[in-house]
mmJSON file of the N, C-alpha and C atoms, coordinates in Angstrom:
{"data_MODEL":{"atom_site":{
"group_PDB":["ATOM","ATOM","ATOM","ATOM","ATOM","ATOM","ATOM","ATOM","ATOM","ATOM","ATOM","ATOM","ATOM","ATOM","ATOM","ATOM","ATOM","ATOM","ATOM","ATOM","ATOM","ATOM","ATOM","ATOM","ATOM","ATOM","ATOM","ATOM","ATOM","ATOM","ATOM","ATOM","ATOM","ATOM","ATOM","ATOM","ATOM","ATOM","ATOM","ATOM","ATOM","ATOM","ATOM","ATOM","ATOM","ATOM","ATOM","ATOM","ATOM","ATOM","ATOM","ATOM","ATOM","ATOM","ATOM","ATOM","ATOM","ATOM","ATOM","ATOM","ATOM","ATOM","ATOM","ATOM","ATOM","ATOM","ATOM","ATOM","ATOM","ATOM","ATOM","ATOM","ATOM","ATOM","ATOM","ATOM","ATOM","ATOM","ATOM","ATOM","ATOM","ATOM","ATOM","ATOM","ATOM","ATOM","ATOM","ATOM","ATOM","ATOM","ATOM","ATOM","ATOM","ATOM","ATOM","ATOM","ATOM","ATOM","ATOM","ATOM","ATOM","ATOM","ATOM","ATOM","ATOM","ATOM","ATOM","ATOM","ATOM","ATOM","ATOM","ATOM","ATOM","ATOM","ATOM","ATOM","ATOM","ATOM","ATOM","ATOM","ATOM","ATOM","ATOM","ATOM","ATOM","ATOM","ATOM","ATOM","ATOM","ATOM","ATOM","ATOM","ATOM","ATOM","ATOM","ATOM","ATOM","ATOM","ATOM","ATOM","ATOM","ATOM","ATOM","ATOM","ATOM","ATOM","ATOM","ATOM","ATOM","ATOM","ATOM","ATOM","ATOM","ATOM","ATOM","ATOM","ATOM","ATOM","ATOM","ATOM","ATOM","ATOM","ATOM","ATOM","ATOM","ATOM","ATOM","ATOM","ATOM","ATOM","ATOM","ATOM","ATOM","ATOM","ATOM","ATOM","ATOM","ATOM","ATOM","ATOM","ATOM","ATOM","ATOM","ATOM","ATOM","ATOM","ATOM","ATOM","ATOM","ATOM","ATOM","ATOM","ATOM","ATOM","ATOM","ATOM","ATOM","ATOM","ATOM","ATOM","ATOM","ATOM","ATOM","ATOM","ATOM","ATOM","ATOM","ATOM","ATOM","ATOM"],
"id":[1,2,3,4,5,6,7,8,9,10,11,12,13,14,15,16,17,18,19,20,21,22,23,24,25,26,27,28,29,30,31,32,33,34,35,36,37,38,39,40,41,42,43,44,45,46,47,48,49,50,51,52,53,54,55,56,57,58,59,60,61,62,63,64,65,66,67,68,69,70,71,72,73,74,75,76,77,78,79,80,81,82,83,84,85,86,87,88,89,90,91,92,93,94,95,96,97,98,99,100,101,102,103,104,105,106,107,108,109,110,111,112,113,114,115,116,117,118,119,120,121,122,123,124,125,126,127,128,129,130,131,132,133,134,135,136,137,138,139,140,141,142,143,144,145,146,147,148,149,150,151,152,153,154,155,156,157,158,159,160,161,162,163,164,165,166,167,168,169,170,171,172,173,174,175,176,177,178,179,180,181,182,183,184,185,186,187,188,189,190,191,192,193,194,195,196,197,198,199,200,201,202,203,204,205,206,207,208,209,210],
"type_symbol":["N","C","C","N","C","C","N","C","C","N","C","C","N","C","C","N","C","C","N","C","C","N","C","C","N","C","C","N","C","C","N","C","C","N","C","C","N","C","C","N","C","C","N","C","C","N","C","C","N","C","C","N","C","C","N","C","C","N","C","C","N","C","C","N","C","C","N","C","C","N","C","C","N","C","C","N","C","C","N","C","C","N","C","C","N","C","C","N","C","C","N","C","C","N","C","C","N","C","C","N","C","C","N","C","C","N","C","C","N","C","C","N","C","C","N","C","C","N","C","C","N","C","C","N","C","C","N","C","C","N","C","C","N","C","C","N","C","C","N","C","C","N","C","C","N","C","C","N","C","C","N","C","C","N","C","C","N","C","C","N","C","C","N","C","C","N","C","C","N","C","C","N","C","C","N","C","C","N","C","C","N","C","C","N","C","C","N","C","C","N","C","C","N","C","C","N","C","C","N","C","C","N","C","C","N","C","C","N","C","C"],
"label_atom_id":["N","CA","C","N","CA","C","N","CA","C","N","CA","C","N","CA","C","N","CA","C","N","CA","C","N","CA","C","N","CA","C","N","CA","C","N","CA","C","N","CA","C","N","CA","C","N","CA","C","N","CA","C","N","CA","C","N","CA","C","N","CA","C","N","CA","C","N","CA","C","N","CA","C","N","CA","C","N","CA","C","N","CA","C","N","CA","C","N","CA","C","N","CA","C","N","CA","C","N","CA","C","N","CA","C","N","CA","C","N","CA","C","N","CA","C","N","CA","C","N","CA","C","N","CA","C","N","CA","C","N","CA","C","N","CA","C","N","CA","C","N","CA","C","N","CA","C","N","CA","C","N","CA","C","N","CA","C","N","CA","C","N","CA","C","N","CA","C","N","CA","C","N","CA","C","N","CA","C","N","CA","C","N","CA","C","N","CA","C","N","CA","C","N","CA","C","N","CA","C","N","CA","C","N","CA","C","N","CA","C","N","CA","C","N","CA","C","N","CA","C","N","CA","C","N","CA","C","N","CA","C","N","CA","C","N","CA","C","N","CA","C","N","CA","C"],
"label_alt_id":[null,null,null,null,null,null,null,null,null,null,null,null,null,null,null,null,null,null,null,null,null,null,null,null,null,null,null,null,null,null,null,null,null,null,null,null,null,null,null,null,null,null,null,null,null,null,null,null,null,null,null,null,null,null,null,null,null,null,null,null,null,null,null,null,null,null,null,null,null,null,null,null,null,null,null,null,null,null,null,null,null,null,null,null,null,null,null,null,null,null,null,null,null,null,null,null,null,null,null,null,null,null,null,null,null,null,null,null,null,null,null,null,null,null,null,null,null,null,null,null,null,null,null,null,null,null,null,null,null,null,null,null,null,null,null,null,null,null,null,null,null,null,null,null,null,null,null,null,null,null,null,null,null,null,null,null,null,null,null,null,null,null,null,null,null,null,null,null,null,null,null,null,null,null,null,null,null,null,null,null,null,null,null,null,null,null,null,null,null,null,null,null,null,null,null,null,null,null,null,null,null,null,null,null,null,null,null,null,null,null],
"label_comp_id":["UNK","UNK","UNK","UNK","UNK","UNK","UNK","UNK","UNK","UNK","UNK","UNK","UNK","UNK","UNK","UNK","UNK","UNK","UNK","UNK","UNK","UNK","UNK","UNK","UNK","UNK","UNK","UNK","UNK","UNK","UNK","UNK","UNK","UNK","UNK","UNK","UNK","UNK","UNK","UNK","UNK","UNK","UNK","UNK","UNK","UNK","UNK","UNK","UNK","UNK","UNK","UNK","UNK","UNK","UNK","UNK","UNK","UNK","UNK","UNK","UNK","UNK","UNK","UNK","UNK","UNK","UNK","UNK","UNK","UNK","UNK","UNK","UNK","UNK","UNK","UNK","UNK","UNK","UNK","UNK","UNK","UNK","UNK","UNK","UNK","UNK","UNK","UNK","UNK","UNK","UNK","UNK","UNK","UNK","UNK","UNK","UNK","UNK","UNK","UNK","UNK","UNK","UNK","UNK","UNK","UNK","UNK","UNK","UNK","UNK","UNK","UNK","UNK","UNK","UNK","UNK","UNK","UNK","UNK","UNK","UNK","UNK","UNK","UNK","UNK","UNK","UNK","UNK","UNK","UNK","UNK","UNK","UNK","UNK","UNK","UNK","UNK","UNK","UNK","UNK","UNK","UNK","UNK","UNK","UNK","UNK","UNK","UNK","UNK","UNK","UNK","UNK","UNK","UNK","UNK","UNK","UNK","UNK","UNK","UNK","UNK","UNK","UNK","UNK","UNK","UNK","UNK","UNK","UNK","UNK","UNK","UNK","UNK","UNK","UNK","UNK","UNK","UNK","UNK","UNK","UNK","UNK","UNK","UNK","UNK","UNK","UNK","UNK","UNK","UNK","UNK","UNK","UNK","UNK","UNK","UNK","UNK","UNK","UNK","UNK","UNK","UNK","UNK","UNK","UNK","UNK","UNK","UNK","UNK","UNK"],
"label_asym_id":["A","A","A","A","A","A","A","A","A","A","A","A","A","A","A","A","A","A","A","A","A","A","A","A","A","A","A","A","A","A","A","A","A","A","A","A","A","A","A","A","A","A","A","A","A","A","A","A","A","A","A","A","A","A","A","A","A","A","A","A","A","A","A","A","A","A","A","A","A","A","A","A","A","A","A","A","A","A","A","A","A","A","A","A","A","A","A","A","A","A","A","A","A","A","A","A","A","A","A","A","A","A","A","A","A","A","A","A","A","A","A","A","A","A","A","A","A","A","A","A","A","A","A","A","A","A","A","A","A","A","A","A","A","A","A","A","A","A","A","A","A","A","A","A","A","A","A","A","A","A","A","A","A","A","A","A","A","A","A","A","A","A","A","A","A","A","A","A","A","A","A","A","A","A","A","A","A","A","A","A","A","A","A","A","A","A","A","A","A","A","A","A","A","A","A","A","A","A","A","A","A","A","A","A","A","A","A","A","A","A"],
"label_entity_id":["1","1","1","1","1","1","1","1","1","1","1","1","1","1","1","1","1","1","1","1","1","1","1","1","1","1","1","1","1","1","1","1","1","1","1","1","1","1","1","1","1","1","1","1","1","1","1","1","1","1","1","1","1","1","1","1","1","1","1","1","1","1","1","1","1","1","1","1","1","1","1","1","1","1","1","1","1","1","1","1","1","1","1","1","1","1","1","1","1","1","1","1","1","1","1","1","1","1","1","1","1","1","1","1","1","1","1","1","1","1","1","1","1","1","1","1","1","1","1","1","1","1","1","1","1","1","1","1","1","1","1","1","1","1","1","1","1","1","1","1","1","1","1","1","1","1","1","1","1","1","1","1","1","1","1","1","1","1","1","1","1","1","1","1","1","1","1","1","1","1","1","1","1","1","1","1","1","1","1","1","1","1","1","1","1","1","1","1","1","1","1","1","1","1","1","1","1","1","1","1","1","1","1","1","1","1","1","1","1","1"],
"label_seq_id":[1,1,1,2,2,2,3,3,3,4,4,4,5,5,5,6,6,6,7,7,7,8,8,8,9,9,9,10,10,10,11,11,11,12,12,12,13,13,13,14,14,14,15,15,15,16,16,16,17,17,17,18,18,18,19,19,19,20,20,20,21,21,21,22,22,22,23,23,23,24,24,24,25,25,25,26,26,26,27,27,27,28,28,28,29,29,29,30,30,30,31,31,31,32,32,32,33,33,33,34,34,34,35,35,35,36,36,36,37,37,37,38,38,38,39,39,39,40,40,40,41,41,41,42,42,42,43,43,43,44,44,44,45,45,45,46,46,46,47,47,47,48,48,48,49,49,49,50,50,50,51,51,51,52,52,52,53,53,53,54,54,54,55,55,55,56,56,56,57,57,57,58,58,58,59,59,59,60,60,60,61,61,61,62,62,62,63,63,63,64,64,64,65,65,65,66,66,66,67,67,67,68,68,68,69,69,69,70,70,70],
"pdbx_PDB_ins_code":[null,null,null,null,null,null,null,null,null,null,null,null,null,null,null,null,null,null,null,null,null,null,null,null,null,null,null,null,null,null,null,null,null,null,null,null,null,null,null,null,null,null,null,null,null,null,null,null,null,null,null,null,null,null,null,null,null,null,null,null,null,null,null,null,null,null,null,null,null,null,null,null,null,null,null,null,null,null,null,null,null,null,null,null,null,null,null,null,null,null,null,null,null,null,null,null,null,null,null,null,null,null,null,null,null,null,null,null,null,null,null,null,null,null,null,null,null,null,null,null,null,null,null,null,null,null,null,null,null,null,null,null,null,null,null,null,null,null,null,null,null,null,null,null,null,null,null,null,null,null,null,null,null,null,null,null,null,null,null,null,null,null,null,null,null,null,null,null,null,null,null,null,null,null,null,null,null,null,null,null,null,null,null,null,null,null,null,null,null,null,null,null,null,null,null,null,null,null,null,null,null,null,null,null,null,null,null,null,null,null],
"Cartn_x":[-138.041,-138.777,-138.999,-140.25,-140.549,-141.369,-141.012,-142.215,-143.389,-144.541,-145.489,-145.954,-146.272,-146.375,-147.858,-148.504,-149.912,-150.773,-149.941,-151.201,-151.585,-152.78,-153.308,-152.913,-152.61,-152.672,-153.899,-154.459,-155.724,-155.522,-157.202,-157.35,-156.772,-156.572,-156.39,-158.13,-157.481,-158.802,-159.419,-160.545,-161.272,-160.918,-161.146,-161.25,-160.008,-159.438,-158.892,-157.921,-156.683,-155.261,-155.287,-155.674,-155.376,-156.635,-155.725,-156.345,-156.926,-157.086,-157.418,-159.181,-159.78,-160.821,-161.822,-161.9,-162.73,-163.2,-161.431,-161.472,-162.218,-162.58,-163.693,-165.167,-165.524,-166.759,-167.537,-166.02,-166.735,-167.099,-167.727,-168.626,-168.485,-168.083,-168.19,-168.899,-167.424,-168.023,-167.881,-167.776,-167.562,-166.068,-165.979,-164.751,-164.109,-163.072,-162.484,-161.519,-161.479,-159.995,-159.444,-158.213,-156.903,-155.723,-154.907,-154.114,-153.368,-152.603,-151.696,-151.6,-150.518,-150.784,-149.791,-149.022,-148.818,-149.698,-150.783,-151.536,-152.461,-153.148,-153.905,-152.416,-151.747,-151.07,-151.388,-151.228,-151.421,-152.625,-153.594,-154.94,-155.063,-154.56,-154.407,-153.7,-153.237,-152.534,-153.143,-154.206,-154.67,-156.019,-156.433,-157.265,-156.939,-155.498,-154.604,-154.835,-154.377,-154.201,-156.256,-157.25,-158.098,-159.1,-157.852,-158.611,-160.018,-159.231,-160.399,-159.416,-160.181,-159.437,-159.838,-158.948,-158.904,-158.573,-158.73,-157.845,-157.814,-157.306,-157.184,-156.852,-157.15,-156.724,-156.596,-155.654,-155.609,-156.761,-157.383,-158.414,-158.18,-158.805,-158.512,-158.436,-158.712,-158.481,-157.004,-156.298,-154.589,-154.644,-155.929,-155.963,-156.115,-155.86,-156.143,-157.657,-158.531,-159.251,-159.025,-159.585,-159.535,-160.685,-161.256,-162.387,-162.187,-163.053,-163.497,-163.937,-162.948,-163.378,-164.016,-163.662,-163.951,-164.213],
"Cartn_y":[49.775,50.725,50.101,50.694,50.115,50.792,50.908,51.645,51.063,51.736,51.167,52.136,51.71,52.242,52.83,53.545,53.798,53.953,54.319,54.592,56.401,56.252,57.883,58.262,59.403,60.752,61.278,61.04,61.142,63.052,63.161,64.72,65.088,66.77,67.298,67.355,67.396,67.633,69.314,69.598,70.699,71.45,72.754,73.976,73.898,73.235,73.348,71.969,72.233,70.92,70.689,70.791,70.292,69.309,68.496,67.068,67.688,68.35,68.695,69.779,69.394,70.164,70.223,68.628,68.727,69.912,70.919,72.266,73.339,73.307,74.404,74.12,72.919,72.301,72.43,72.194,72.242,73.031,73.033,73.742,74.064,75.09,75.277,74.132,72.765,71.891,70.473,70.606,69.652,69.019,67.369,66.878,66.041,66.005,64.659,64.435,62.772,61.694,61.341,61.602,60.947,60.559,59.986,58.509,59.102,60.518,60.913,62.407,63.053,64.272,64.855,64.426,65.035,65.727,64.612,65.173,66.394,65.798,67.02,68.296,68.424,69.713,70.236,69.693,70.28,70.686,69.82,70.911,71.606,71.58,72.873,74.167,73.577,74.904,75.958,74.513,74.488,75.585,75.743,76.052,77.733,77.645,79.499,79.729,79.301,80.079,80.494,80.067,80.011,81.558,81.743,82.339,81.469,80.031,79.638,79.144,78.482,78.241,76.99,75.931,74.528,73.804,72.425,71.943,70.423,69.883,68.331,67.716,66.36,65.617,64.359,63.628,61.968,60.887,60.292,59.657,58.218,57.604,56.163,55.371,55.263,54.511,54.605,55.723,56.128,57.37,57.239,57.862,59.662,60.623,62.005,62.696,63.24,64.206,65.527,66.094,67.366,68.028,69.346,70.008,71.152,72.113,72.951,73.991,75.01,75.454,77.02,77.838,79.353,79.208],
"Cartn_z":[-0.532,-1.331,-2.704,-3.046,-4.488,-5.58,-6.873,-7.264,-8.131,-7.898,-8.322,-9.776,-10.755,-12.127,-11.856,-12.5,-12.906,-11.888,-10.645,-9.453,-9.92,-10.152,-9.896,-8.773,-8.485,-7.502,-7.022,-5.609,-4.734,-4.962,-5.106,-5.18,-3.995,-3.872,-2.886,-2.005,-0.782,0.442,-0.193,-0.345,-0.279,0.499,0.438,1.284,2.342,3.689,4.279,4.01,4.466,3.918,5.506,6.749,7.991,8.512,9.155,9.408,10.843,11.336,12.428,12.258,11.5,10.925,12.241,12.872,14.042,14.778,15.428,15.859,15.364,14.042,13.815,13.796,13.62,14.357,15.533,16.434,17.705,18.568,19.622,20.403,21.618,22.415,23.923,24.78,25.129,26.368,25.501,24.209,23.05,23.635,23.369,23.572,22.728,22.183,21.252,21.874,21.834,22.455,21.584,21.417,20.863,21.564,20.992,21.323,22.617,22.467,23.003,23.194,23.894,24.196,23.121,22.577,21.524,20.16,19.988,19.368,20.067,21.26,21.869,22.261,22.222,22.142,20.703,19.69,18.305,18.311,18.609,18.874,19.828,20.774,21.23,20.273,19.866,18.578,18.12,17.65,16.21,17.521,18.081,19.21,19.299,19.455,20.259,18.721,17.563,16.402,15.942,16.368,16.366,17.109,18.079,19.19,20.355,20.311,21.188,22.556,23.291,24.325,24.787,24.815,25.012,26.517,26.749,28.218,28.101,28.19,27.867,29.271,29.515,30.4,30.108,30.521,30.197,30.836,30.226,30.72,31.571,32.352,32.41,31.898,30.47,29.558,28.924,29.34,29.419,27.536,27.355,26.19,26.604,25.727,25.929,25.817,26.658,26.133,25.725,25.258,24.838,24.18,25.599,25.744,24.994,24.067,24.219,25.261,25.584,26.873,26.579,25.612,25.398,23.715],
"occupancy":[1.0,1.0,1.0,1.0,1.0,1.0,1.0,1.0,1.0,1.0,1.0,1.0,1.0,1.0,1.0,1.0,1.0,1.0,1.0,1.0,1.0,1.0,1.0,1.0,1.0,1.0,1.0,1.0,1.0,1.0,1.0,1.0,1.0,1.0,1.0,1.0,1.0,1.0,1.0,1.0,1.0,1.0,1.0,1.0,1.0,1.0,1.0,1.0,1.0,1.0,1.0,1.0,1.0,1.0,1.0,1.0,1.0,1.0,1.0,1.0,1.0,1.0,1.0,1.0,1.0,1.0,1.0,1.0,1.0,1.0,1.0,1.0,1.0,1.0,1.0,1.0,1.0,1.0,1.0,1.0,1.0,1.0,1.0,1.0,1.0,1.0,1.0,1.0,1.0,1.0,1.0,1.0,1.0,1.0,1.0,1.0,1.0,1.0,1.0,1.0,1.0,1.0,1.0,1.0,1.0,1.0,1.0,1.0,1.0,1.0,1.0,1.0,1.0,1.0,1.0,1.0,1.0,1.0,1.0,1.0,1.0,1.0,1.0,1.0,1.0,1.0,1.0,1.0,1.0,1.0,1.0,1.0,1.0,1.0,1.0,1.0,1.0,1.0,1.0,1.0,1.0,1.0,1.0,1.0,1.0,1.0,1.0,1.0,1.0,1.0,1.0,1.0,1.0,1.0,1.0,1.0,1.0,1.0,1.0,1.0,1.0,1.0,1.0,1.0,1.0,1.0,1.0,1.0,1.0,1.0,1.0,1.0,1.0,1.0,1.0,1.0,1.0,1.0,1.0,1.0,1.0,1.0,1.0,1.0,1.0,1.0,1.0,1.0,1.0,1.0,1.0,1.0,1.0,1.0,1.0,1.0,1.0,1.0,1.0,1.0,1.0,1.0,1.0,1.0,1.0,1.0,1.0,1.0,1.0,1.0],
"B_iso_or_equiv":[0.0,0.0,0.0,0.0,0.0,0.0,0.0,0.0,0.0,0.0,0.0,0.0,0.0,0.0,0.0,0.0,0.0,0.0,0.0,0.0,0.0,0.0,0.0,0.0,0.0,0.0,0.0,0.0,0.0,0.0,0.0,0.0,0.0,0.0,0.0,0.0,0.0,0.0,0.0,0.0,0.0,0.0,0.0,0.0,0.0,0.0,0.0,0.0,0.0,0.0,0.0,0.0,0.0,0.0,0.0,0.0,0.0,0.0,0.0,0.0,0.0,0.0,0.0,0.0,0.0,0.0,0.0,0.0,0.0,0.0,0.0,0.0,0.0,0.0,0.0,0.0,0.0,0.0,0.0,0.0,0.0,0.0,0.0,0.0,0.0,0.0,0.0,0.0,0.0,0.0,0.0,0.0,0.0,0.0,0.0,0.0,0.0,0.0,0.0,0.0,0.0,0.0,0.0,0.0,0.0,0.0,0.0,0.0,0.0,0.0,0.0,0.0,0.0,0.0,0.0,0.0,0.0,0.0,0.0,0.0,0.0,0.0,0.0,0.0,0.0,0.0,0.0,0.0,0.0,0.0,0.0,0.0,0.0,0.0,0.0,0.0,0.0,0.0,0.0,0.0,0.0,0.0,0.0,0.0,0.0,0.0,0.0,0.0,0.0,0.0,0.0,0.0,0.0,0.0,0.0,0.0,0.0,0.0,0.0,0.0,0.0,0.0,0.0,0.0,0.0,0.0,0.0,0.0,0.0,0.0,0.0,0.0,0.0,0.0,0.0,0.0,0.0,0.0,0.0,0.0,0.0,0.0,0.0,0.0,0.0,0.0,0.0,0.0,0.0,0.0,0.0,0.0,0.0,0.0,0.0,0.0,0.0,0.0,0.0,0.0,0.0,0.0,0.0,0.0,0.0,0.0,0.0,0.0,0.0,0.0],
"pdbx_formal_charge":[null,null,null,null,null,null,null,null,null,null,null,null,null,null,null,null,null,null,null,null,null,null,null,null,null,null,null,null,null,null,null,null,null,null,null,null,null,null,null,null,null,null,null,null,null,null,null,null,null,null,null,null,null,null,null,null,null,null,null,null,null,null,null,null,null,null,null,null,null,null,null,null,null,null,null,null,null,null,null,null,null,null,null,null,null,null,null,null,null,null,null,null,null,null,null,null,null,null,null,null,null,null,null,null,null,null,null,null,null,null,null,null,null,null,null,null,null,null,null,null,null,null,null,null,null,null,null,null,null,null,null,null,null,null,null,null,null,null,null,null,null,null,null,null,null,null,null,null,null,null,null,null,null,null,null,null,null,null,null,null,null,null,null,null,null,null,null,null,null,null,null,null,null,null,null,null,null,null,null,null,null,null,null,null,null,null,null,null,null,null,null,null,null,null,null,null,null,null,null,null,null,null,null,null,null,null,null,null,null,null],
"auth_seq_id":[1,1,1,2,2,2,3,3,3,4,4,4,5,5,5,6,6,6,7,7,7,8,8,8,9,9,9,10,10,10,11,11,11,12,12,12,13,13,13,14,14,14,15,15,15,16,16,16,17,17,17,18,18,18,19,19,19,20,20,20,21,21,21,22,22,22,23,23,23,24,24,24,25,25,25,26,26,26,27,27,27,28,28,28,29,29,29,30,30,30,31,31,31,32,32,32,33,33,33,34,34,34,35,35,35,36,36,36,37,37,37,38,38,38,39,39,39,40,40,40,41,41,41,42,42,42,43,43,43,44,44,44,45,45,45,46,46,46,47,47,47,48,48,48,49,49,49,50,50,50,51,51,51,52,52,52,53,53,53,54,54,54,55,55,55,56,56,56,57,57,57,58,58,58,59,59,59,60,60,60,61,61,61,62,62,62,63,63,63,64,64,64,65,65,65,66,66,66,67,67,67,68,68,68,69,69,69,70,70,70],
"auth_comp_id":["UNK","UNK","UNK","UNK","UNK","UNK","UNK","UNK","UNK","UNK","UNK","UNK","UNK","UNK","UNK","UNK","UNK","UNK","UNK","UNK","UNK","UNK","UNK","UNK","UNK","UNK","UNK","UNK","UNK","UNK","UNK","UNK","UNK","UNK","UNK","UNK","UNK","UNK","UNK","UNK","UNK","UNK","UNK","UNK","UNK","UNK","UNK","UNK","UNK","UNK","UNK","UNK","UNK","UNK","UNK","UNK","UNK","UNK","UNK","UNK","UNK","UNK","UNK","UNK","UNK","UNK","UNK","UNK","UNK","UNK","UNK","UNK","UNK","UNK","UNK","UNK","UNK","UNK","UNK","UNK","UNK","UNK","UNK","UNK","UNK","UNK","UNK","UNK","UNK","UNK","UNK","UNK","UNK","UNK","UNK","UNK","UNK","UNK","UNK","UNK","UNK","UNK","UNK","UNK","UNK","UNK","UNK","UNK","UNK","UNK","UNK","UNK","UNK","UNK","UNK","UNK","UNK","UNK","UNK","UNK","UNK","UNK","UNK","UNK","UNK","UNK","UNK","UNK","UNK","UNK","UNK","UNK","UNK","UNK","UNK","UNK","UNK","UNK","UNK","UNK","UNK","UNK","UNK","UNK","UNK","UNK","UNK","UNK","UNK","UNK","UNK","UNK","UNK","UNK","UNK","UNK","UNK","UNK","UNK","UNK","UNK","UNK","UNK","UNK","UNK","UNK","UNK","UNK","UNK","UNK","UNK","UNK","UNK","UNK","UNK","UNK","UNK","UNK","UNK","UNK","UNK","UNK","UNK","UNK","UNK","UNK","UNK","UNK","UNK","UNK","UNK","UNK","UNK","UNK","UNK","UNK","UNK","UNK","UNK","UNK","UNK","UNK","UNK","UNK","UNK","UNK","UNK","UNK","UNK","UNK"],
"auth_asym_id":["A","A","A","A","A","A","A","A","A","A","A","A","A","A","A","A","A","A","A","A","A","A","A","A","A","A","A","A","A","A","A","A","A","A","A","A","A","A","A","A","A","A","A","A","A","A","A","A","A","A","A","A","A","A","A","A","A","A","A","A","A","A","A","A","A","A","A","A","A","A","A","A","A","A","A","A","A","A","A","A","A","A","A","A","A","A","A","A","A","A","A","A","A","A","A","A","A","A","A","A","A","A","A","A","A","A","A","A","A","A","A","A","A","A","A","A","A","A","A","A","A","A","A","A","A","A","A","A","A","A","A","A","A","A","A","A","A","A","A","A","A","A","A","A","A","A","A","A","A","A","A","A","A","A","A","A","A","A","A","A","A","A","A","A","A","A","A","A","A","A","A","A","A","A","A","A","A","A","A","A","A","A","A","A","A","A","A","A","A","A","A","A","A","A","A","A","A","A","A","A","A","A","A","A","A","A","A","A","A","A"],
"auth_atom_id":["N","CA","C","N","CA","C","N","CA","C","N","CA","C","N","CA","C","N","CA","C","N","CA","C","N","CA","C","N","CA","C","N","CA","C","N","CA","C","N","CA","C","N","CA","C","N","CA","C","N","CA","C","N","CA","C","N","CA","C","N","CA","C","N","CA","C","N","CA","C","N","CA","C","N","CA","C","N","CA","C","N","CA","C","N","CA","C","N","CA","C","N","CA","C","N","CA","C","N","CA","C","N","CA","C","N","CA","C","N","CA","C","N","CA","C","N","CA","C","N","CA","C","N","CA","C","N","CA","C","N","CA","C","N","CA","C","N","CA","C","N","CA","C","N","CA","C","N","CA","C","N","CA","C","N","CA","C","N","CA","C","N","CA","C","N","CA","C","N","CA","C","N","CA","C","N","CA","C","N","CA","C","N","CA","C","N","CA","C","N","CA","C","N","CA","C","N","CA","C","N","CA","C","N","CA","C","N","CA","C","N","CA","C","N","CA","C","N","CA","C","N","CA","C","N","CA","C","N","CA","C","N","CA","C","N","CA","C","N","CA","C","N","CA","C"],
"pdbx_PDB_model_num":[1,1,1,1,1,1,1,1,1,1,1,1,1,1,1,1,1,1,1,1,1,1,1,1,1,1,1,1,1,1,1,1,1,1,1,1,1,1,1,1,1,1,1,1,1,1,1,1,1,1,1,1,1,1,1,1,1,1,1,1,1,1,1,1,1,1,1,1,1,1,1,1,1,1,1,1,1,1,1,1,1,1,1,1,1,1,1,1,1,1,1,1,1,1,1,1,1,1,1,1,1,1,1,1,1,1,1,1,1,1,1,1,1,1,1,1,1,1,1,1,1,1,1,1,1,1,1,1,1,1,1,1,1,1,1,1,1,1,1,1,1,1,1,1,1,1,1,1,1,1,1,1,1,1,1,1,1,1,1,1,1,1,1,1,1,1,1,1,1,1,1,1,1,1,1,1,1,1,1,1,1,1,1,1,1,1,1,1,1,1,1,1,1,1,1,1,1,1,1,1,1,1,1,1,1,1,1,1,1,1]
}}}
């Protein structure tokens, strides 16, 4: 560990603090891939706390999808 003197502090993100913003974008049938199903469970979360309704599957590429379903 080390410290660094005089670095500014990056603004805060606008309007919403979750990295998961994609979920209110998207669209009935809409899909995003990420690494693992850990993450697609969090959007799924991020999906139930939403009132929408999600379904993911692992692709052949060994990576996760995750649909927009309701």
């Amino acid at each position: 560990m080390f410290i660094i003197k005089g670095k500014p502090l990056p603004p805060k993100r606008a309007g919403c603090s979750s990295k998961y913003l994609a979920t209110d974008q998207m669209e009935v049938g809409d899909c995003v891939i990420v690494k693992n199903f850990r993450i697609a469970t969090a959007l799924g979360s991020r999906f139930k706390i939403r009132n929408k309704k999600s379904a993911s599957r692992r692709l052949p590429s060994g990576d996760v999808g995750v649909w927009r379903t309701e």
